[in-house]
LUMMI-795046 format. One line per 2 residues: number of its first residue (from 1); their letters; for each residue y, z, x of N, C-alpha, C, O. Coordinates in steps of 0.02 Angstrom, whole numbers, plus 50000, padded with zeros to 5 digits. Layout:
REM LUMMI-795046
NUM = A = Y,Z,X,Y,Z,X,Y,Z,X,Y,Z,X  ...
***
This chain:
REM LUMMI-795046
1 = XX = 49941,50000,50043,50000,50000,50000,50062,50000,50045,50066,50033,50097  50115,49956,50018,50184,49966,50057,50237,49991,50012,50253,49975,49955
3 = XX = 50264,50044,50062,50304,50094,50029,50388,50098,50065,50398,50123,50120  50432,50076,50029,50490,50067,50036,50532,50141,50033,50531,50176,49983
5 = XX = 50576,50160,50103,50621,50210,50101,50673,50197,50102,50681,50152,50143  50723,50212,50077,50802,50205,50100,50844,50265,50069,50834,50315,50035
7 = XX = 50910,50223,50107,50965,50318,50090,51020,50267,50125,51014,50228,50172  51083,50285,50078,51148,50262,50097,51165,50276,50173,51181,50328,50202
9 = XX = 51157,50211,50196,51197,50207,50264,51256,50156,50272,51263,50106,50236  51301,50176,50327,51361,50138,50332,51348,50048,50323,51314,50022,50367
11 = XX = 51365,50017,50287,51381,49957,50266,51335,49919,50221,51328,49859,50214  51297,49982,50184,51246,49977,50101,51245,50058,50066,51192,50087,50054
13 = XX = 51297,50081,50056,51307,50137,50010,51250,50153,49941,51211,50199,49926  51273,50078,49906,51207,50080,49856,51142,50069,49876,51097,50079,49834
15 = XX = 51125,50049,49939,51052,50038,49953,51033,49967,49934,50978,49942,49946  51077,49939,49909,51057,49844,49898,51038,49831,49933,50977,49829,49926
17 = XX = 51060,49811,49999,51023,49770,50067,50943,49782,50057,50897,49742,50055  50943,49845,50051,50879,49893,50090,50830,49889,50016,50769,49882,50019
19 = XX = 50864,49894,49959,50809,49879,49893,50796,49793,49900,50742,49771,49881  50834,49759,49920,50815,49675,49947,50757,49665,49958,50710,49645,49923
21 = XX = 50765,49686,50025,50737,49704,50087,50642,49732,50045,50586,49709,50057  50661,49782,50000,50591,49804,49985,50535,49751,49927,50474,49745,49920
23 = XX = 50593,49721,49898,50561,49647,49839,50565,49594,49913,50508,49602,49934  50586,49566,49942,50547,49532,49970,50497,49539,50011,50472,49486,50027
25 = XX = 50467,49600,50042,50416,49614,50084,50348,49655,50019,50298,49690,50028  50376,49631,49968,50310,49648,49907,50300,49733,49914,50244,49759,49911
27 = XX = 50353,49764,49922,50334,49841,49922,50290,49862,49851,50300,49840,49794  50251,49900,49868,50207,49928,49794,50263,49988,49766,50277,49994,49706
29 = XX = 50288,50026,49818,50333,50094,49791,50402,50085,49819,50406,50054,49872  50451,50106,49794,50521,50139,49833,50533,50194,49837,50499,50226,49796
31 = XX = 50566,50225,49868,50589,50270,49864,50681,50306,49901,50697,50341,49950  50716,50277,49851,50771,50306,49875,50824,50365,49863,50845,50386,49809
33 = XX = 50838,50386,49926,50885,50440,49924,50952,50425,49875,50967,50370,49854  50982,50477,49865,51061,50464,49817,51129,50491,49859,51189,50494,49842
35 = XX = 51087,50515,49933,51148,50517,49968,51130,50525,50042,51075,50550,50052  51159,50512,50086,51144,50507,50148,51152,50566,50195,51136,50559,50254
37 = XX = 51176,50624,50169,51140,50661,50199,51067,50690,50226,51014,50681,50196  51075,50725,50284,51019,50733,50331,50957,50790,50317,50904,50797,50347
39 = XX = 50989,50832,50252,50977,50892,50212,50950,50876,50158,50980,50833,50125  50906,50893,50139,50863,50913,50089,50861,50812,50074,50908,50787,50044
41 = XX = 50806,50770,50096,50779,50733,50096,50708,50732,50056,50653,50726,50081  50730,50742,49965,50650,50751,49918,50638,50701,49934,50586,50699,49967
43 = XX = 50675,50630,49924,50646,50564,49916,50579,50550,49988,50523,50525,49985  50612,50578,50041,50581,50539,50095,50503,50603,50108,50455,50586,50143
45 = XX = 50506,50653,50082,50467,50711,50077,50430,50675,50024,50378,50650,50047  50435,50666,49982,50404,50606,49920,50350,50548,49949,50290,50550,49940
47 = XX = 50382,50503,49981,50357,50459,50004,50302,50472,50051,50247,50445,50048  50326,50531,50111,50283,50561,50140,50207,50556,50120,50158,50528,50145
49 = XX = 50217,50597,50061,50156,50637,50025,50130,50574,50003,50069,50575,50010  50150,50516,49979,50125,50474,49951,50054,50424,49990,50002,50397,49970
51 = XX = 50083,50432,50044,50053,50390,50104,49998,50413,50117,49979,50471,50124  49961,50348,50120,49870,50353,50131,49851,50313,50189,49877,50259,50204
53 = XX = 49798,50348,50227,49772,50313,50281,49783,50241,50248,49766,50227,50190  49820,50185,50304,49836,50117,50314,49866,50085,50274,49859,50026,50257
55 = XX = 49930,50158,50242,49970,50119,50204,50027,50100,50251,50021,50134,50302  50082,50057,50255,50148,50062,50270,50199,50072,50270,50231,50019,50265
57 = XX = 50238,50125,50273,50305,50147,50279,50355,50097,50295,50355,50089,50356  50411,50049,50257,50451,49984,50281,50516,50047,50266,50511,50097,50231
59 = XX = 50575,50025,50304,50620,50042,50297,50660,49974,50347,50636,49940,50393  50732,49974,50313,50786,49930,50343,50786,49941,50411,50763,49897,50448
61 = XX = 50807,49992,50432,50822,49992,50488,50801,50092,50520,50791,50137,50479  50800,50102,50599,50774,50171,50608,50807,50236,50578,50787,50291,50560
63 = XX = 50879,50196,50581,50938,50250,50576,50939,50276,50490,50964,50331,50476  50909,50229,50432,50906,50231,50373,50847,50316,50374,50855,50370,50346
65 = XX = 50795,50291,50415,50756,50361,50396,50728,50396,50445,50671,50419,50447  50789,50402,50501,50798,50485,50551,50876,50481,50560,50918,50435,50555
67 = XX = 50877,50537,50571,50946,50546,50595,50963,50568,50682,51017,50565,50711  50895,50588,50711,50912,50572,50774,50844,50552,50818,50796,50558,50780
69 = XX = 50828,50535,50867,50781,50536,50907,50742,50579,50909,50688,50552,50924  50735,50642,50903,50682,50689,50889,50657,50700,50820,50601,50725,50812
71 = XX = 50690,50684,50774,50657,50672,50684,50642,50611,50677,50611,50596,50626  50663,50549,50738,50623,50500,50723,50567,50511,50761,50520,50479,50736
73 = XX = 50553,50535,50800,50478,50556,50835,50429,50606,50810,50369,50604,50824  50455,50647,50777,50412,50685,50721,50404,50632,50677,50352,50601,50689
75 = XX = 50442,50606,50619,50419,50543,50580,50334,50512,50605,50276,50521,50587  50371,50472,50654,50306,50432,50697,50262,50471,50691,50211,50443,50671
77 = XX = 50253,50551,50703,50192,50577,50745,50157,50596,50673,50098,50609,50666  50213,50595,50617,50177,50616,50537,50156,50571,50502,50118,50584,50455
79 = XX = 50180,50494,50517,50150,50440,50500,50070,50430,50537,50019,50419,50504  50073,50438,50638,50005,50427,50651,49951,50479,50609,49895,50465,50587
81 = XX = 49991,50547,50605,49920,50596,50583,49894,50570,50525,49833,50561,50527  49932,50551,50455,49903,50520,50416,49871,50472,50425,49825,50469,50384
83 = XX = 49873,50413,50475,49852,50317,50491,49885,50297,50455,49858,50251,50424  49970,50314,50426,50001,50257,50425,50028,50230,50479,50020,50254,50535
85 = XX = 50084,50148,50456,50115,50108,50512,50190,50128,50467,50209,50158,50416  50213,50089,50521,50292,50092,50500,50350,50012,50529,50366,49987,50583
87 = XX = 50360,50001,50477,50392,49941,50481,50475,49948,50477,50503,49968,50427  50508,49928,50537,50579,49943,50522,50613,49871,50540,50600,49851,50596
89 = XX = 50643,49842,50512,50661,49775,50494,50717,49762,50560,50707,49735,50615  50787,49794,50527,50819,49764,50593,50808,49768,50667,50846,49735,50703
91 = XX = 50750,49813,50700,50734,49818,50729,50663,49759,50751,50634,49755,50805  50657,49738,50715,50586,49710,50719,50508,49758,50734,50459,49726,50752
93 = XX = 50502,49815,50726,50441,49859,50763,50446,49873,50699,50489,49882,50655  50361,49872,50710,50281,49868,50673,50244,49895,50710,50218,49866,50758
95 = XX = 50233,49949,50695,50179,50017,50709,50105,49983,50723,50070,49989,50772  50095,49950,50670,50026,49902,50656,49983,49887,50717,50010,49857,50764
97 = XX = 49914,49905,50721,49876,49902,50796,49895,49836,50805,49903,49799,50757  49903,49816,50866,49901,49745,50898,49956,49731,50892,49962,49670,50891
99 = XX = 49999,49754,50887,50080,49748,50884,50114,49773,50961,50140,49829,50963  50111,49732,51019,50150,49789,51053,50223,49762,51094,50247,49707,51103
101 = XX = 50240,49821,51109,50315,49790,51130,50334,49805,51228,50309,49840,51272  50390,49758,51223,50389,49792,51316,50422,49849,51303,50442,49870,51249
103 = XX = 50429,49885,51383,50463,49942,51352,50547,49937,51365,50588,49982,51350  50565,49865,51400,50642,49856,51381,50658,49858,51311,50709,49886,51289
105 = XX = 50611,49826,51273,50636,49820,51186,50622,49893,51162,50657,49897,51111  50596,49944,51169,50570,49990,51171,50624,50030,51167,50641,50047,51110
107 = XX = 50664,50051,51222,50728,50056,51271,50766,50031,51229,50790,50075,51193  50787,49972,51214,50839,49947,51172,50857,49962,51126,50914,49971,51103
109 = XX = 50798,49968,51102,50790,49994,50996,50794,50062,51003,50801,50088,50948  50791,50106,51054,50804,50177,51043,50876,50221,51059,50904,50273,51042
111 = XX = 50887,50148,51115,50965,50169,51126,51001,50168,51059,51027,50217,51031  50999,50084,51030,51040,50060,50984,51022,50117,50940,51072,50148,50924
113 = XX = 50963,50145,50913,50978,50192,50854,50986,50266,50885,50958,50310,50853  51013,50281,50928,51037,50331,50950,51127,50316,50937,51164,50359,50915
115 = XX = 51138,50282,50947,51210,50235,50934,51225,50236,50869,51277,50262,50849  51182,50208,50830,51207,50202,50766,51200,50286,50730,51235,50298,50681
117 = XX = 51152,50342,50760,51160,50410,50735,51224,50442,50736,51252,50476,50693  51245,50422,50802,51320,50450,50820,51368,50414,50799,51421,50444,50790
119 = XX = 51366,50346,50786,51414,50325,50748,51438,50369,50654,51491,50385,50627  51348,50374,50632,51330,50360,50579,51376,50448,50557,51413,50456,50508
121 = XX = 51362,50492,50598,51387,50543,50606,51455,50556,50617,51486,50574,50567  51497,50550,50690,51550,50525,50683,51616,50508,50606,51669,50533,50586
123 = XX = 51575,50455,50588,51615,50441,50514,51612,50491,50458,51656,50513,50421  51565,50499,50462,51550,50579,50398,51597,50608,50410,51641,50612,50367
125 = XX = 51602,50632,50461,51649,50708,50490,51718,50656,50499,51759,50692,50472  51745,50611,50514,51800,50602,50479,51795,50572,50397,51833,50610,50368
127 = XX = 51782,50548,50371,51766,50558,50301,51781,50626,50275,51831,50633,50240  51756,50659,50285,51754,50754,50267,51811,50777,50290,51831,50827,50259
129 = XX = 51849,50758,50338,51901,50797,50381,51969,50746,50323,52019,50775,50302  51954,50673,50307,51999,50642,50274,52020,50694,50198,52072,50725,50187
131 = XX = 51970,50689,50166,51952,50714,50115,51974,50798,50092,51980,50818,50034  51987,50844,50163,52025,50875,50185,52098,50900,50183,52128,50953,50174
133 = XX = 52115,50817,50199,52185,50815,50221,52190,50827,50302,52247,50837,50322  52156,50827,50333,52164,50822,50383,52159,50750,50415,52120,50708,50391
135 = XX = 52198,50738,50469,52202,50650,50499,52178,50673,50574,52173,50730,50596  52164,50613,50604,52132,50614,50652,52174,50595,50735,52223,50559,50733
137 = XX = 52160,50611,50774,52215,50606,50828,52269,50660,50842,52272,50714,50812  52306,50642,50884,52360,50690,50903,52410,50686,50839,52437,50636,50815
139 = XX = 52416,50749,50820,52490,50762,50751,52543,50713,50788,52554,50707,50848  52566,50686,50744,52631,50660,50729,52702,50704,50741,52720,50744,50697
141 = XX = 52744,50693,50806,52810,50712,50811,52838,50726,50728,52817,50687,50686  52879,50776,50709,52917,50767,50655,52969,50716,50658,53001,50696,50706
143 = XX = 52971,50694,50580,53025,50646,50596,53106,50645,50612,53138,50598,50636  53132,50715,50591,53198,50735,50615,53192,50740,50687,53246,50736,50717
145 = XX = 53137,50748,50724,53151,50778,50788,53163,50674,50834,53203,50649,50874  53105,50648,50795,53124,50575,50829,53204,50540,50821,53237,50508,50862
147 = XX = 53221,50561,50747,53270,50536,50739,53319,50583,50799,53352,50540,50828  53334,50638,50824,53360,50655,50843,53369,50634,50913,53423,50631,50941
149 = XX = 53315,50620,50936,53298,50606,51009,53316,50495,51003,53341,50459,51046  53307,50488,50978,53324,50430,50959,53404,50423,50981,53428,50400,51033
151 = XX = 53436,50452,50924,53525,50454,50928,53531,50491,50995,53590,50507,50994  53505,50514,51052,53546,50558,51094,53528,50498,51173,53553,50496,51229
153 = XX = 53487,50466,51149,53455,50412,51210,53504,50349,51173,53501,50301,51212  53536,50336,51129,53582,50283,51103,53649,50311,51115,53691,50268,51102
155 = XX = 53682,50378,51140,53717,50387,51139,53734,50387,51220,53794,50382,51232  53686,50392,51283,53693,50381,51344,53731,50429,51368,53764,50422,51419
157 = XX = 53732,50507,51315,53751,50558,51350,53691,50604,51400,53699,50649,51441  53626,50566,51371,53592,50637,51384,53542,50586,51432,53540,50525,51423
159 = XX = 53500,50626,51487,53447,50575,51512,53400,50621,51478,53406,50673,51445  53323,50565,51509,53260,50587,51466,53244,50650,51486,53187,50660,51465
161 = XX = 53265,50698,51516,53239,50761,51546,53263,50806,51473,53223,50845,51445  53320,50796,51453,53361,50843,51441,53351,50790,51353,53408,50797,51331
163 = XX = 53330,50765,51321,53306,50733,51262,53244,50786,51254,53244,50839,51222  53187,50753,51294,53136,50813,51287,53135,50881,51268,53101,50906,51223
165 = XX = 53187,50915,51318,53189,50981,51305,53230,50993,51253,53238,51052,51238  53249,50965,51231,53292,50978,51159,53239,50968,51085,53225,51002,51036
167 = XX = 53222,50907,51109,53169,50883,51036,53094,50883,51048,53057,50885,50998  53069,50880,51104,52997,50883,51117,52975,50815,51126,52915,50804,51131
169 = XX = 53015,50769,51128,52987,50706,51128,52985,50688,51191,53040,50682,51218  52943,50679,51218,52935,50627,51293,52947,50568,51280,52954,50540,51226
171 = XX = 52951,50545,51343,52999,50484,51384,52930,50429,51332,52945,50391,51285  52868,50440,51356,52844,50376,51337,52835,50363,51262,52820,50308,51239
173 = XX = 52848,50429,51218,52839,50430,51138,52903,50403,51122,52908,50365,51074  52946,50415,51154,53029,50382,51162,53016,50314,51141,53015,50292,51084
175 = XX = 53009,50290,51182,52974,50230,51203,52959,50170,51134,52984,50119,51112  52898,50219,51117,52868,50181,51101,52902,50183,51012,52891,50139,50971
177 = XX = 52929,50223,51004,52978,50229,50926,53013,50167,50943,53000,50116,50913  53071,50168,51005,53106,50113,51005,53092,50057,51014,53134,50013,51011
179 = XX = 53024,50046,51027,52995,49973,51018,52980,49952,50959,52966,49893,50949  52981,49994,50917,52966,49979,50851,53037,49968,50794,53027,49955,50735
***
């Protein structure tokens, strides 16, 4: 039997790609998550249980069902104890005996989904921090203080030493207001 997993990842929220993905490879089951968090995963605990010696586990891609290199290696090691395989598409690897790979592609596919964890992560936590109200990067000068530092460098009384210490603005934030 082939058994389809997925869970909203960056650039298929609804899981379209990845429900595609499961009607054209003739999946018998799906099973998808309703949110992409890394916590409390029934769907993929579901699927788990479902799996019978020499069924297959397909998923889109690695990053869809681990979130890092060590839950994707437990995965694997809970797929061999049962004798399932595991099919992950953008990757091309197929668990399946007689399937084997070098270990540059090996290497490749573990970097890249180590990459896409930290990306995948990364965005959450600004997402969450947006959502907040909080923005990302160095705070923003106030704007009275630019305007101020502005008029005192147009007025060619003051040099940049003595702008700064008045408004907090440095020479190169100077700068870059008046280029704009």
């Amino acid at each position: 039997m082939q058994i389809g997993y997925a869970r909203p990842i960056e650039g298929d929220i609804n899981c379209d790609k990845q429900k595609e993905l499961f009607i054209d490879l003739n999946c018998d089951e799906a099973y998808i998550e309703s949110h992409s968090s890394p916590k409390k995963r029934e769907e993929l605990k579901s699927a788990l249980a479902l799996l019978a010696p020499g069924d297959r586990l397909i998923v889109k891609s690695l990053h869809a069902l681990a979130d890092s290199t060590r839950h994707l290696v437990e995965l694997l090691d809970a797929l061999e104890q049962k004798g399932c395989t595991l099919y992950s598409h953008r990757e091309q690897i197929d668990t399946a005996p007689g399937n084997l790979f070098t270990f540059q592609k090996i290497v490749q596919c573990l970097a890249d989904f180590q990459s896409d964890s930290i990306s995948a992560k990364t965005k959450a936590g600004l997402t969450v921090a947006k959502e907040k109200g909080m923005h990302a990067g160095r705070p923003r000068k106030p704007d009275a203080n630019v305007k101020k530092a502005i008029k005192m460098y147009e007025s060619k009384k003051y040099n940049l030493a003595e702008i700064k210490e008045q408004t907090g603005i440095s020479k190169s934030t100077l700068y870059r207001y008046l280029e704009n």
